[in-house]
One Martini backbone bead per residue (centre of mass of N, CA, C, O) as a GRO file, in nm:
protein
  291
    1UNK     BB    1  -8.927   5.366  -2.303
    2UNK     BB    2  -8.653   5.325  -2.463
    3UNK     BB    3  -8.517   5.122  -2.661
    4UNK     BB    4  -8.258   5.072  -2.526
    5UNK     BB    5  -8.419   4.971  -2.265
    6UNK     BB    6  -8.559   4.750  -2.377
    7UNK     BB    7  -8.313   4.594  -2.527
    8UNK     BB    8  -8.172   4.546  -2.257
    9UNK     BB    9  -8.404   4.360  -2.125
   10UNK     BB   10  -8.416   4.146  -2.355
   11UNK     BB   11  -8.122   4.059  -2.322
   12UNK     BB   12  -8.165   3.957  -2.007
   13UNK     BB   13  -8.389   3.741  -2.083
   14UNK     BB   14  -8.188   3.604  -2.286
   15UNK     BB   15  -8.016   3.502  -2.049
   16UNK     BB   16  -8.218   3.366  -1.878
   17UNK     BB   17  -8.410   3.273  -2.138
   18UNK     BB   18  -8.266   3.001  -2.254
   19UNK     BB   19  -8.230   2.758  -2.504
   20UNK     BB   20  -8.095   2.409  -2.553
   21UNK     BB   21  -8.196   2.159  -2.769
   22UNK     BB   22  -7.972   1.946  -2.711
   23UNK     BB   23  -8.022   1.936  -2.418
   24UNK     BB   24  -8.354   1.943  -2.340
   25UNK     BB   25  -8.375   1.728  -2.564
   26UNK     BB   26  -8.492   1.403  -2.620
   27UNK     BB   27  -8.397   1.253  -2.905
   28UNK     BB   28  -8.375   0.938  -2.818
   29UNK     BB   29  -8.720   0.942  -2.793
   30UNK     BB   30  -8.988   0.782  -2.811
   31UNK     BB   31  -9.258   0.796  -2.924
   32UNK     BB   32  -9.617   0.790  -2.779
   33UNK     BB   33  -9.838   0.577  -2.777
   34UNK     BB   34 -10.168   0.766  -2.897
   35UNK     BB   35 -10.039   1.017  -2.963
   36UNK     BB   36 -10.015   1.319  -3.079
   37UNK     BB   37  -9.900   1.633  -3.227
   38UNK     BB   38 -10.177   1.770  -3.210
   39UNK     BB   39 -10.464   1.925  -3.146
   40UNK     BB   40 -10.733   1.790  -3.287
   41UNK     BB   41 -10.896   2.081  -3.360
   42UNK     BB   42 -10.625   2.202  -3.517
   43UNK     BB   43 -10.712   2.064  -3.779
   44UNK     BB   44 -10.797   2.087  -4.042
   45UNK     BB   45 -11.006   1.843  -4.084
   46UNK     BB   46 -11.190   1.873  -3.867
   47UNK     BB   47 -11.515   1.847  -3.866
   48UNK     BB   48 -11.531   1.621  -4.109
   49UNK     BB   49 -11.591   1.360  -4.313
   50UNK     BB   50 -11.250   1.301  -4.337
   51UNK     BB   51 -11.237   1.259  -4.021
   52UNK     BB   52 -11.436   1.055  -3.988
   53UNK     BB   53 -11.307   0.834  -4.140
   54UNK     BB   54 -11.086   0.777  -3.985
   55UNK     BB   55 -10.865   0.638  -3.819
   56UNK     BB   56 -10.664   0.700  -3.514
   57UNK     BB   57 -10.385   0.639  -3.699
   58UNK     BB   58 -10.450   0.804  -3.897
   59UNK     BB   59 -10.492   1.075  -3.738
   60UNK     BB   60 -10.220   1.085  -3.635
   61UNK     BB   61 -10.016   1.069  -3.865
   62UNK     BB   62 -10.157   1.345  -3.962
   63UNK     BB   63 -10.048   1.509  -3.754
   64UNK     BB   64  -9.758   1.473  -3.805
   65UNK     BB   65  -9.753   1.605  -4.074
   66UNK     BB   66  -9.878   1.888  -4.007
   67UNK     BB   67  -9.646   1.985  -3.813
   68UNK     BB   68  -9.438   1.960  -4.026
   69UNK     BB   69  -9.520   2.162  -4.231
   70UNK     BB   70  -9.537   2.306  -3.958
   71UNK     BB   71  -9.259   2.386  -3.965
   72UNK     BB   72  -9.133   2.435  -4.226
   73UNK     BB   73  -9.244   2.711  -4.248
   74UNK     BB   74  -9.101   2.821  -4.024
   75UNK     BB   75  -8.812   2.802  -4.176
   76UNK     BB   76  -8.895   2.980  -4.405
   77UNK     BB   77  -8.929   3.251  -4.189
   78UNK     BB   78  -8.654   3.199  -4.043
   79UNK     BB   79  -8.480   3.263  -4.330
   80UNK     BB   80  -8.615   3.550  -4.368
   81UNK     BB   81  -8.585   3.692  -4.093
   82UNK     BB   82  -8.290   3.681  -4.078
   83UNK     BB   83  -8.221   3.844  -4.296
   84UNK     BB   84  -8.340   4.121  -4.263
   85UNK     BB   85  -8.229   4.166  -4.003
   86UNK     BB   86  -7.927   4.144  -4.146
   87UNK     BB   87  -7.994   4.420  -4.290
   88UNK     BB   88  -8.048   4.612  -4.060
   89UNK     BB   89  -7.734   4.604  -3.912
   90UNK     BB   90  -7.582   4.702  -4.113
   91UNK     BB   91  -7.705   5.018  -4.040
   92UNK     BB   92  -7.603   4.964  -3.763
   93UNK     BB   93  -7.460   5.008  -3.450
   94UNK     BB   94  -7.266   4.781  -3.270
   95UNK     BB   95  -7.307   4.965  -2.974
   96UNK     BB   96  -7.618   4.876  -2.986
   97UNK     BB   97  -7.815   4.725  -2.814
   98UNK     BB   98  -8.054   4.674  -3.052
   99UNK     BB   99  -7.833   4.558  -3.219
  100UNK     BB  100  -7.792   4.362  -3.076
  101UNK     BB  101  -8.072   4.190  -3.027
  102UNK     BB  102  -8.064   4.123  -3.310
  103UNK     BB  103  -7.841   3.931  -3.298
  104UNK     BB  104  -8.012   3.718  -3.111
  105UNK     BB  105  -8.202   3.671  -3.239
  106UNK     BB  106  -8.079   3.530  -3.476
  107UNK     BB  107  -7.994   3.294  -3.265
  108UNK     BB  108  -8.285   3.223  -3.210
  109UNK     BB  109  -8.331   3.113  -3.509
  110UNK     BB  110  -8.130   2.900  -3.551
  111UNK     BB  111  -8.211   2.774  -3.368
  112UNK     BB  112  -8.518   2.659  -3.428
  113UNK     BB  113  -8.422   2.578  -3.719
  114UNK     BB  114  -8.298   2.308  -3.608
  115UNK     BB  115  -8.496   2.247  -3.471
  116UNK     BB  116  -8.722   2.143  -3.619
  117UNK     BB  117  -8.563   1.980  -3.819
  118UNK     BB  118  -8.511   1.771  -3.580
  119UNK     BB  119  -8.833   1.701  -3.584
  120UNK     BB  120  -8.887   1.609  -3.864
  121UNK     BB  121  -8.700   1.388  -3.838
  122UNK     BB  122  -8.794   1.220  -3.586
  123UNK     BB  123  -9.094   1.165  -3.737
  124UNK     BB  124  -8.969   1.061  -4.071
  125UNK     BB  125  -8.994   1.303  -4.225
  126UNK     BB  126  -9.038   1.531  -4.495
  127UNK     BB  127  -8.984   1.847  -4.584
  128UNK     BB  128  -9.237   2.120  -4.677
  129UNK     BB  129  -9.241   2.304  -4.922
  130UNK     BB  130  -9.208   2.568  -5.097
  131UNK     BB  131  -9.350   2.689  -5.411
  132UNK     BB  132  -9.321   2.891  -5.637
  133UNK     BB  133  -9.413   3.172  -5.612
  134UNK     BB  134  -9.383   3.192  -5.289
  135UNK     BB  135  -9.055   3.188  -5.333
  136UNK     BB  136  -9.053   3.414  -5.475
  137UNK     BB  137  -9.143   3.617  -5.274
  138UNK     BB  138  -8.943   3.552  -5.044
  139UNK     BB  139  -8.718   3.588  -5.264
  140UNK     BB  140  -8.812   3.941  -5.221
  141UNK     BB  141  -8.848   4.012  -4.936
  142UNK     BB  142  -8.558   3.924  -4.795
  143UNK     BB  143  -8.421   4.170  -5.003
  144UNK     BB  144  -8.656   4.410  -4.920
  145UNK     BB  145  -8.762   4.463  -4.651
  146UNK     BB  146  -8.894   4.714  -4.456
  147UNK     BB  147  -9.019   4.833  -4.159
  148UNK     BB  148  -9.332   4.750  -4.201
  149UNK     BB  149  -9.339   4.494  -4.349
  150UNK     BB  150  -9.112   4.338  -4.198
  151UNK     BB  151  -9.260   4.385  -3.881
  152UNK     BB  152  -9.550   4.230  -3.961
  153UNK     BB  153  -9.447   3.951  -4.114
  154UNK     BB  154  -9.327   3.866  -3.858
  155UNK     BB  155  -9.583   3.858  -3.667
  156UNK     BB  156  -9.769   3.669  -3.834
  157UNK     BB  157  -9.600   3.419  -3.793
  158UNK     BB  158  -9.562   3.407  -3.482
  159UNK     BB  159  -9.832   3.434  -3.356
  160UNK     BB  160  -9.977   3.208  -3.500
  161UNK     BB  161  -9.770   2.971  -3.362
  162UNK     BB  162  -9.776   3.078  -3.056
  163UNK     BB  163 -10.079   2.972  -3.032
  164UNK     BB  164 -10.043   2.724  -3.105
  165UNK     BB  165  -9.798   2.591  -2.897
  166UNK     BB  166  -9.932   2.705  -2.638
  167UNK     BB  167 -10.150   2.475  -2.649
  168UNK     BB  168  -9.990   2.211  -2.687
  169UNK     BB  169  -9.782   2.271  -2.426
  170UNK     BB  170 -10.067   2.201  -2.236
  171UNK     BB  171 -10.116   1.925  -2.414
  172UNK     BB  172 -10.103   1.590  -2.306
  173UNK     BB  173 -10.207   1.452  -2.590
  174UNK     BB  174  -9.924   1.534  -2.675
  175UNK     BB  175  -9.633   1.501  -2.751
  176UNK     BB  176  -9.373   1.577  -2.543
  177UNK     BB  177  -9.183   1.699  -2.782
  178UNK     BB  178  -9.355   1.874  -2.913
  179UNK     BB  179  -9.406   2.041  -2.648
  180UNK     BB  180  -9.107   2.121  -2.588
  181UNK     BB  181  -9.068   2.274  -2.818
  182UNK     BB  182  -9.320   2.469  -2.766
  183UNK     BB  183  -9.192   2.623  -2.537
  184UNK     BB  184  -8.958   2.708  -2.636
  185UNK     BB  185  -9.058   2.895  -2.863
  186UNK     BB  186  -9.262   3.053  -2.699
  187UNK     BB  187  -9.048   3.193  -2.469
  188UNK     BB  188  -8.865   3.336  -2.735
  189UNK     BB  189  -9.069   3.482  -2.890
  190UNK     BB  190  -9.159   3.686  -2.666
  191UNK     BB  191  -8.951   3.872  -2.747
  192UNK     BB  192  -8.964   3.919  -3.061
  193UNK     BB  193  -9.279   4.046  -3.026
  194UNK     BB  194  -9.180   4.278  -2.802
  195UNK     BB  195  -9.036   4.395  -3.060
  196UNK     BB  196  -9.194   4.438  -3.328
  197UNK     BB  197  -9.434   4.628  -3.168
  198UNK     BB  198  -9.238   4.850  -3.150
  199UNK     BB  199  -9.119   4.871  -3.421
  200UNK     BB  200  -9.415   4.901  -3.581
  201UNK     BB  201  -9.525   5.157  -3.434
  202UNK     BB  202  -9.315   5.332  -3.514
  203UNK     BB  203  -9.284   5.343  -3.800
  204UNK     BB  204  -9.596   5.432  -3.856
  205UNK     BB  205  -9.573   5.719  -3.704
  206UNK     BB  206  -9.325   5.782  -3.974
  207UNK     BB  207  -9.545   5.735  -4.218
  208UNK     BB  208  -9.663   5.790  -4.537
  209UNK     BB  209  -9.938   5.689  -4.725
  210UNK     BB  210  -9.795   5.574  -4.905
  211UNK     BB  211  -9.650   5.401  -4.775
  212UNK     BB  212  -9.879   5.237  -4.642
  213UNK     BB  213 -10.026   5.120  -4.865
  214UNK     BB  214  -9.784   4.952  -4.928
  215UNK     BB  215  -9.807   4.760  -4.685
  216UNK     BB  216 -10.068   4.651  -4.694
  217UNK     BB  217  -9.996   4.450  -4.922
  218UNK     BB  218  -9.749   4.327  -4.807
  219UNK     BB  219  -9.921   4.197  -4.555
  220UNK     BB  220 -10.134   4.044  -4.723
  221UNK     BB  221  -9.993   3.850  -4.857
  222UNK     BB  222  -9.818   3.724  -4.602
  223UNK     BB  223 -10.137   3.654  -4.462
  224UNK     BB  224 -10.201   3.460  -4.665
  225UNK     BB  225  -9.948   3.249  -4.711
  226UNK     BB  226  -9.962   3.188  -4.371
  227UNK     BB  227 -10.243   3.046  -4.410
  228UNK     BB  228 -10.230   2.911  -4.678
  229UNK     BB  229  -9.936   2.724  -4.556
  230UNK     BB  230  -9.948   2.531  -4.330
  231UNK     BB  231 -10.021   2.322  -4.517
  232UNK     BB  232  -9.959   2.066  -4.715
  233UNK     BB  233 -10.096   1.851  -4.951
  234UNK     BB  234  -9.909   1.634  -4.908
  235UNK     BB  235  -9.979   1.536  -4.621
  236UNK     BB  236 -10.237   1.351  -4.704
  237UNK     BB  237 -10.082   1.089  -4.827
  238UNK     BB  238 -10.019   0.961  -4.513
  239UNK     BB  239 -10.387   0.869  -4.555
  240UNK     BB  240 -10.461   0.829  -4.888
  241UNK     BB  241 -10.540   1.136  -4.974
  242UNK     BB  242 -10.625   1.346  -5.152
  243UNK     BB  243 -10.472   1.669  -5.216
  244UNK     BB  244 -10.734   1.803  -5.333
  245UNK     BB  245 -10.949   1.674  -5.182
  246UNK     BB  246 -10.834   1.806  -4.883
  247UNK     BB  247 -10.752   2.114  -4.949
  248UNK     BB  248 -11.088   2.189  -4.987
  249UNK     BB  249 -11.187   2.089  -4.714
  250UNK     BB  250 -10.963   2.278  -4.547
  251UNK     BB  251 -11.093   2.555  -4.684
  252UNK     BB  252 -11.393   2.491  -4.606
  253UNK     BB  253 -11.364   2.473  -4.309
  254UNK     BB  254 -11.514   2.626  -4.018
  255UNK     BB  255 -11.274   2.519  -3.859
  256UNK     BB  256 -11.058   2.602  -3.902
  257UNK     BB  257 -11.188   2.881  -3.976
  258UNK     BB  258 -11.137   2.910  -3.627
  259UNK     BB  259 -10.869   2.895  -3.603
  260UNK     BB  260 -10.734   3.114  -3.745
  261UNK     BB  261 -10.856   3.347  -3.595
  262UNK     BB  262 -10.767   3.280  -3.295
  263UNK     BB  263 -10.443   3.275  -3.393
  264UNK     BB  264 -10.466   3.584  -3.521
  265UNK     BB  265 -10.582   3.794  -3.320
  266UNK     BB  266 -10.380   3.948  -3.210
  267UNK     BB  267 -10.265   4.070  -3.469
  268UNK     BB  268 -10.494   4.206  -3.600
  269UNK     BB  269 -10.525   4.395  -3.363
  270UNK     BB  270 -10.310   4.545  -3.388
  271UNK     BB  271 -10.290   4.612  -3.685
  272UNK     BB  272 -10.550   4.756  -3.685
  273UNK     BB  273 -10.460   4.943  -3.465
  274UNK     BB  274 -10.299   5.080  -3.714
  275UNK     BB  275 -10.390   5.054  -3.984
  276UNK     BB  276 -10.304   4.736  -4.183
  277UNK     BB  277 -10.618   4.689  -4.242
  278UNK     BB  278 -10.650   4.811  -4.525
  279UNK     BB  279 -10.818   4.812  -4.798
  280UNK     BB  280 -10.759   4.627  -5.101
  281UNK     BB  281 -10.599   4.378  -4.892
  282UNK     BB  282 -10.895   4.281  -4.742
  283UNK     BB  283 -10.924   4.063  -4.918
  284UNK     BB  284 -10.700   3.873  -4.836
  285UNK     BB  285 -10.784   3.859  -4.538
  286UNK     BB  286 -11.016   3.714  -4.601
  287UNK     BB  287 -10.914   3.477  -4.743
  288UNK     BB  288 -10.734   3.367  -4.530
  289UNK     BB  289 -10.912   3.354  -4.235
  290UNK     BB  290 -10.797   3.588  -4.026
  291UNK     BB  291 -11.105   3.764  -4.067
   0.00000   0.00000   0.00000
């Protein structure tokens, strides 16, 4: 199947299967007592003696900072995935195909990026951001990323995020309206994830060792990046937690960490399956636990 039969297939299904999260969410739904924000078992904490610790409210409360913390890291990924793309549509011809899919994932990451805001809003949290290095990388990445890095980069936040919401969206113990959220995005990034593995199958291709090597570091630092921010340690201070040793039980909590190769696992298989852990970079990889 040539690009342009993907694009146009793509573009049939963003017709057929897209949500409008104002419409399709009650947002004016209250929580549901009792009910946690996300599968207990993929919590940072799981599995320590300081969720041990936690009485059931303090776990909930828990849980749902730290999706909120993963909804903020998502806003700040598809607002760099979002630059990306359109830097790259700029030199594409506005009446390909693929070029307009490229123009529809940016418009389904807006719907997206709105969600998330508005589940954060909804939850009575504030936003958790990325500071220091990491923004600074982040305004680096959407100004120069392109080819390999930058369908890599893409593919590691979508697929990480699509693993966790899959099983959400499917977990009765979790919030309806989180439920909700993650169903809209998980249906919707199906499409953006096999527009990525096609587009960066080819680009490797097509790529000289050189090019390659320098992929392999800016990949690794993207995966080292989007598994070490997935909470904020500010999210512990919620349930009375110093967040330096919390963020270092998290760290090293070997729970947590088959939680995250579990959810990288489809994408570093693909990555593998490219040549695109290896090198220098392969310590990164393994720093981040999601190999």
């Amino acid at each position: 199947m040539t690009r342009e039969q993907t694009a146009d297939r793509l573009l049939t299904a963003s017709l057929e299967h897209s949500y409008d999260p104002d419409i399709e969410i009650d947002w004016s739904a209250a929580p549901v007592p009792g009910l946690l924000y996300a599968p207990a078992n993929r919590l940072t904490l799981y599995g320590t003696p300081l969720w041990d610790g936690l009485t059931e409210e303090q776990r909930i409360v828990l849980s749902k900072h730290e999706v909120a913390s993963v909804a903020s890291l998502g806003i700040w990924f598809e607002t760099i995935l979002m630059q990306m793309m359109i830097r790259r549509y700029y030199d594409q011809a506005p009446t390909s195909r693929h070029a307009q899919y490229a123009l529809t994932e940016i418009a389904d990451e807006c719907r997206h990026s709105i969600m998330f805001g508005r589940m954060i809003e909804w939850f009575g949290c504030r936003p958790y951001r990325v500071s220091g290095v990491d923004n600074l990388l982040g305004r680096w990445l959407k100004a120069t990323a392109t080819g390999v890095p930058m369908f890599a980069a893409i593919l590691i936040a979508e697929e990480i995020l699509d693993s966790l919401q899959r099983e959400a969206a499917a977990d009765e113990s979790v919030q309806p309206l989180v439920r909700m959220v993650s169903r809209i995005h998980v249906v919707e990034e199906a499409r953006h994830v096999r527009y990525a593995r096609e587009e960066l199958a080819a680009l490797v291709g097509r790529s000289n060792p050189a090019q390659l090597a320098y992929s392999r570091l800016v990949i690794a630092r993207a995966a080292y990046a989007t598994a070490g921010k997935l909470v904020h340690p500010m999210a512990y201070t919620s349930v009375g937690l110093d967040p330096r040793v919390a963020r270092r039980v998290a760290r090293t909590n070997p729970v947590f960490g088959e939680t995250l190769r579990w959810a990288g696992r489809r994408v570093t298989a693909f990555l593998d399956e490219l040549g695109l852990i290896a090198g220098p970079g392969r310590a990164l990889w393994e720093r981040s636990r999601l190999i």
